[in-house]
N, CA, C and O atoms as a GROMACS GRO file, in nm:
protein
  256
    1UNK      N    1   1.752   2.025  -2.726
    1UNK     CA    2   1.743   1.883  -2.694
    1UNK      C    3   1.596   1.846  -2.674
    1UNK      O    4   1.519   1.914  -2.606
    2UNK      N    5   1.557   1.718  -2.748
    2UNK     CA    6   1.410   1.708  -2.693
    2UNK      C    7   1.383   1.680  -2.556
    2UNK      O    8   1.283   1.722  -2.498
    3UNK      N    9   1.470   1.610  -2.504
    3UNK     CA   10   1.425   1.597  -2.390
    3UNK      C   11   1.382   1.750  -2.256
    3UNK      O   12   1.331   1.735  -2.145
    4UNK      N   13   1.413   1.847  -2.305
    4UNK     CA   14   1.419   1.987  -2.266
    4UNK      C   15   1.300   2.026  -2.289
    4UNK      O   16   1.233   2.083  -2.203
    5UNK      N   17   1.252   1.996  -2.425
    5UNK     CA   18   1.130   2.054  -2.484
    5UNK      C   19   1.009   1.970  -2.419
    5UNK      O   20   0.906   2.023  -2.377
    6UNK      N   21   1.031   1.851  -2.417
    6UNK     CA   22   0.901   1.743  -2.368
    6UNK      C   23   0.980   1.664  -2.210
    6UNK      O   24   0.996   1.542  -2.207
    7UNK      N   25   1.022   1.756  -2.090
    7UNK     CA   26   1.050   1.659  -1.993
    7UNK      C   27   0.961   1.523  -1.933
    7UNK      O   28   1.001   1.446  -1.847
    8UNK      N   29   0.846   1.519  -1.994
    8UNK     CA   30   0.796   1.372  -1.936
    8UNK      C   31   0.822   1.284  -2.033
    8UNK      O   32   0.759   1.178  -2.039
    9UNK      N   33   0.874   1.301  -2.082
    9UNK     CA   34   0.890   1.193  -2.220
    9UNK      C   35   1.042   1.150  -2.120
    9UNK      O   36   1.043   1.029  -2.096
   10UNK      N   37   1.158   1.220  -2.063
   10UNK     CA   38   1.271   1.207  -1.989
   10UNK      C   39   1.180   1.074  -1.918
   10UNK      O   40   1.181   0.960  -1.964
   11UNK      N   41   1.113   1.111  -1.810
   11UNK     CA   42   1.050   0.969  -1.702
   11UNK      C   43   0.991   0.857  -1.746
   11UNK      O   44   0.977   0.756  -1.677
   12UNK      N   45   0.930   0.878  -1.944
   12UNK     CA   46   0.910   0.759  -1.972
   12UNK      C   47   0.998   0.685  -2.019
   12UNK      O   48   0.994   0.563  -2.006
   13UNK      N   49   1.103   0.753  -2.088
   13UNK     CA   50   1.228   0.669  -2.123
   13UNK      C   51   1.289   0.566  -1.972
   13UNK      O   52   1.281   0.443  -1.974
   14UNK      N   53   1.330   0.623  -1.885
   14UNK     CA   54   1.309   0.609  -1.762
   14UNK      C   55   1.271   0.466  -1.690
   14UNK      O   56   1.335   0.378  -1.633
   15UNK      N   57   1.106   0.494  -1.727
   15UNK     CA   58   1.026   0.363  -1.673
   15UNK      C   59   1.030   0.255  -1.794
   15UNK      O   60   0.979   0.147  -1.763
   16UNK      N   61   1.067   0.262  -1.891
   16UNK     CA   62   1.096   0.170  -2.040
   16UNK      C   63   1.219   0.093  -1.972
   16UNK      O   64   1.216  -0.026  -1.943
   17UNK      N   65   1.361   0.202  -1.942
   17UNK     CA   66   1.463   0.134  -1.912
   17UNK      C   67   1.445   0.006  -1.764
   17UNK      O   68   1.498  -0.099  -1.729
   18UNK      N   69   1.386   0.057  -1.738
   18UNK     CA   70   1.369  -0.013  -1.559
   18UNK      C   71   1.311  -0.120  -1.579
   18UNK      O   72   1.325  -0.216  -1.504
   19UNK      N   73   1.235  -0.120  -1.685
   19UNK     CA   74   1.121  -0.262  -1.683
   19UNK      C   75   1.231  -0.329  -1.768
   19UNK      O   76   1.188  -0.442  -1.792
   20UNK      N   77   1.330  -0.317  -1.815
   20UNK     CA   78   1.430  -0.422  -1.856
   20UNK      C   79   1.549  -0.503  -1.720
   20UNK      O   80   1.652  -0.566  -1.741
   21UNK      N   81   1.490  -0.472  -1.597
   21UNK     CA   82   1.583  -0.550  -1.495
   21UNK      C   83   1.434  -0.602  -1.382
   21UNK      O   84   1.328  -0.539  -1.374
   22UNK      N   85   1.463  -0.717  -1.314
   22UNK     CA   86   1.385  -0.770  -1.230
   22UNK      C   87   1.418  -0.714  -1.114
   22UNK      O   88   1.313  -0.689  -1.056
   23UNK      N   89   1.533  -0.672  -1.035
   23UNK     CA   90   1.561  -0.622  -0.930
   23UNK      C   91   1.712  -0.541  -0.908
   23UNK      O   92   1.818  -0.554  -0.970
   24UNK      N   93   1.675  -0.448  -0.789
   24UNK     CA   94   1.827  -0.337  -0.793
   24UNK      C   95   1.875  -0.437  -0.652
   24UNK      O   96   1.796  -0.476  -0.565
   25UNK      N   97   2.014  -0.466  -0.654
   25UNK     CA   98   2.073  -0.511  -0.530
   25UNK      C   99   2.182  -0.419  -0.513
   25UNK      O  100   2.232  -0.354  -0.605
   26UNK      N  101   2.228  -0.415  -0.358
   26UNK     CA  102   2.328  -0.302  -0.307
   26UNK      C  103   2.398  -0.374  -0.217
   26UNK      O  104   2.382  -0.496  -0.208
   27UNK      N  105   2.472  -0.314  -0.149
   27UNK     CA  106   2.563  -0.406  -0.108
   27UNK      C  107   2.464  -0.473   0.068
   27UNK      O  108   2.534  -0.541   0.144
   28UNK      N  109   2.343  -0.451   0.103
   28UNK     CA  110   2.297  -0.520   0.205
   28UNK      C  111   2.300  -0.644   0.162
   28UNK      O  112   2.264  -0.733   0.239
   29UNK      N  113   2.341  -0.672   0.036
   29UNK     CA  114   2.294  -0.852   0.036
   29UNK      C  115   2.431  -0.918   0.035
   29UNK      O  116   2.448  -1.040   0.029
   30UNK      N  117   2.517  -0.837   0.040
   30UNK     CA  118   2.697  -0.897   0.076
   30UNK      C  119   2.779  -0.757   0.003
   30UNK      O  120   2.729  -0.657  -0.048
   31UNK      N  121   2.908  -0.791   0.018
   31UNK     CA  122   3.036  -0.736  -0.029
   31UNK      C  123   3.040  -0.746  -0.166
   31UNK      O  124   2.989  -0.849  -0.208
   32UNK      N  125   3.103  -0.642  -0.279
   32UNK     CA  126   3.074  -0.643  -0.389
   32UNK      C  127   3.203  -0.750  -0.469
   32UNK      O  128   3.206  -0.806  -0.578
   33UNK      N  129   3.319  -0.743  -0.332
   33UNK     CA  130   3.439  -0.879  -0.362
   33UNK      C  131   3.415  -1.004  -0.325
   33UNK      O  132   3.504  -1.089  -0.325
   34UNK      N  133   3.272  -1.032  -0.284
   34UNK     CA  134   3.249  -1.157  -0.195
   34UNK      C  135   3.200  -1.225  -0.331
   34UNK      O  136   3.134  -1.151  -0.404
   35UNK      N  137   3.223  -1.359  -0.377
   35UNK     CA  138   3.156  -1.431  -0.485
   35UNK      C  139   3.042  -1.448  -0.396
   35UNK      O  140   2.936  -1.401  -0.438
   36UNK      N  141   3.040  -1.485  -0.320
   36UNK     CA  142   2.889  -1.507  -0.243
   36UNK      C  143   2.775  -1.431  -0.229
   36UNK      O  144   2.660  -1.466  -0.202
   37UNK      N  145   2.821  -1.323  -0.250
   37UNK     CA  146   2.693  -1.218  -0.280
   37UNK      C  147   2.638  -1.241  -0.391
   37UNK      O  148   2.515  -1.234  -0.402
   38UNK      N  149   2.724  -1.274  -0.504
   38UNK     CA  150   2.629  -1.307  -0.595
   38UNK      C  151   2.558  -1.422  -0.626
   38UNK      O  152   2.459  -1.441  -0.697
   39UNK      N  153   2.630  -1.498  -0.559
   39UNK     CA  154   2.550  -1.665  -0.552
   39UNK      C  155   2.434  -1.626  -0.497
   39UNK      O  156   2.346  -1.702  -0.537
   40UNK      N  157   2.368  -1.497  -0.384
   40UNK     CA  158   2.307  -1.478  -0.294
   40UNK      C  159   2.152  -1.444  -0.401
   40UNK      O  160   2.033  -1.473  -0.394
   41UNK      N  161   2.238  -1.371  -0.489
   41UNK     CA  162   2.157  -1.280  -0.604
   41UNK      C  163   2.084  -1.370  -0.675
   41UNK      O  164   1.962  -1.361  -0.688
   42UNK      N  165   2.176  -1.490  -0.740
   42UNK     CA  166   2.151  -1.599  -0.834
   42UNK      C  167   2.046  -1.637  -0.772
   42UNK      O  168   1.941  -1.652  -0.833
   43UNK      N  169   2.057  -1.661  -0.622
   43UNK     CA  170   1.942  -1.771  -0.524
   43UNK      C  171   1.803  -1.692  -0.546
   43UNK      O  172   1.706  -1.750  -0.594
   44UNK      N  173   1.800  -1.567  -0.510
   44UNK     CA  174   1.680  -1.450  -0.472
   44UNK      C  175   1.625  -1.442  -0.603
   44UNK      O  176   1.504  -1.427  -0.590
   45UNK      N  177   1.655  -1.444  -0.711
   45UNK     CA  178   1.598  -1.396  -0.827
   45UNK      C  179   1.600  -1.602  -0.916
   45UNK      O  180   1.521  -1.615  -1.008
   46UNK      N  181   1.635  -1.653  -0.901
   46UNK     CA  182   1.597  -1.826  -0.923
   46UNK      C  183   1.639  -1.820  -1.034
   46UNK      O  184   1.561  -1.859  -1.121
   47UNK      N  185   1.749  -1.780  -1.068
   47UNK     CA  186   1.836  -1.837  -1.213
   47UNK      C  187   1.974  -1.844  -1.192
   47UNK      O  188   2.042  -1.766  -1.125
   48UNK      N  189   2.017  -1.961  -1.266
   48UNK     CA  190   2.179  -1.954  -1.256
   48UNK      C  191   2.250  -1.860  -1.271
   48UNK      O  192   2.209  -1.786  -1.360
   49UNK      N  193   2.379  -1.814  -1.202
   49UNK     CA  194   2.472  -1.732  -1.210
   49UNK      C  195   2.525  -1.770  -1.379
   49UNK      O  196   2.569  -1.675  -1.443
   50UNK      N  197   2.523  -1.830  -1.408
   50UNK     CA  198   2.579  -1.830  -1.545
   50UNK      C  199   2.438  -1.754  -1.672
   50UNK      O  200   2.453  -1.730  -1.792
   51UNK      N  201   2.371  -1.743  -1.627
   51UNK     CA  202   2.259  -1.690  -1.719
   51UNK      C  203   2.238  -1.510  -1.682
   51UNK      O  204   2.151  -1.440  -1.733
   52UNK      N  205   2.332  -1.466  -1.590
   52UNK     CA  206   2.307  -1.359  -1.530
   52UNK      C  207   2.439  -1.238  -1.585
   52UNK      O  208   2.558  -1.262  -1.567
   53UNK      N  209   2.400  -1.139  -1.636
   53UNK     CA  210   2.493  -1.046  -1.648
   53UNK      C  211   2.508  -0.956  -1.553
   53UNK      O  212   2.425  -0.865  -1.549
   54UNK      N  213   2.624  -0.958  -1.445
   54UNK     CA  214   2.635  -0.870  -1.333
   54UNK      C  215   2.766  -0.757  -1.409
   54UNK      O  216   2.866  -0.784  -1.476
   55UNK      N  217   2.709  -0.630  -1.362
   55UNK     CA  218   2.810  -0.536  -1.373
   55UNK      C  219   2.826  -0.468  -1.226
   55UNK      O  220   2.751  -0.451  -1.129
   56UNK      N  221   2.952  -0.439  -1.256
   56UNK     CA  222   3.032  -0.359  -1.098
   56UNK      C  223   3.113  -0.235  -1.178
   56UNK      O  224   3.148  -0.222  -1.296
   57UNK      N  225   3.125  -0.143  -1.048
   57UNK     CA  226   3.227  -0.054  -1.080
   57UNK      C  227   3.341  -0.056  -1.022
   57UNK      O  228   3.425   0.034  -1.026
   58UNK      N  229   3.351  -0.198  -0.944
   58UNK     CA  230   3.461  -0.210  -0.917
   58UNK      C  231   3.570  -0.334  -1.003
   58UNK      O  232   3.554  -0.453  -1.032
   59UNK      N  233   3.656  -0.260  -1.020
   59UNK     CA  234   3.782  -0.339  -1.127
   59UNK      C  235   3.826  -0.443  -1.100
   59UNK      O  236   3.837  -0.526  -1.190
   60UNK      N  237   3.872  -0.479  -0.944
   60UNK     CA  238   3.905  -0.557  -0.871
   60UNK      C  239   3.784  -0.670  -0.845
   60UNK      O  240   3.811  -0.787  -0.871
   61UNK      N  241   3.693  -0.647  -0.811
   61UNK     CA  242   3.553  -0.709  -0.824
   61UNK      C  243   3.503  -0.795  -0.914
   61UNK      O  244   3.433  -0.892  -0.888
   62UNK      N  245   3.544  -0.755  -1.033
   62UNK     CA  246   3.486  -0.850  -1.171
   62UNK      C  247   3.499  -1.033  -1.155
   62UNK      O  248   3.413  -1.118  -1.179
   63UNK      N  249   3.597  -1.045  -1.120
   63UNK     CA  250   3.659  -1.159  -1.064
   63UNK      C  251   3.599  -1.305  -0.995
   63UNK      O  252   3.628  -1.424  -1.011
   64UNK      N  253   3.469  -1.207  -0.885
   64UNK     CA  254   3.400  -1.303  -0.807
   64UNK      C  255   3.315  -1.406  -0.915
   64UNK      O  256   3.247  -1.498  -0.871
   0.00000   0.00000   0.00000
């Protein structure tokens, strides 16, 4: 595997992927069933919830 052969090339892939999101949120900013947490998200980062792709791992969750 290359990544075996060249492991820093692993951390730049890494820092490539990361610079594609503005911020990590967890659940200190609400409940992952609360719609309001993400309204919270929408507010903190200044774009509409409709312009925003949120993923969860929760099934039940998708919903908010």
């Amino acid at each position: 595997m290359l990544v075996e052969a060249f492991p820093g090339w692993y951390y730049l892939d890494l820092w490539v992927f990361f610079q594609l999101f503005t911020d990590f949120f967890d659940t200190t900013i609400g409940d992952k069933k609360d719609s309001g947490s993400y309204k919270k998200i929408a507010e903190k980062i200044e774009v509409s919830p409709d312009e925003i792709l949120f993923l969860t791992d929760m099934p039940d969750g998708k919903h908010c």
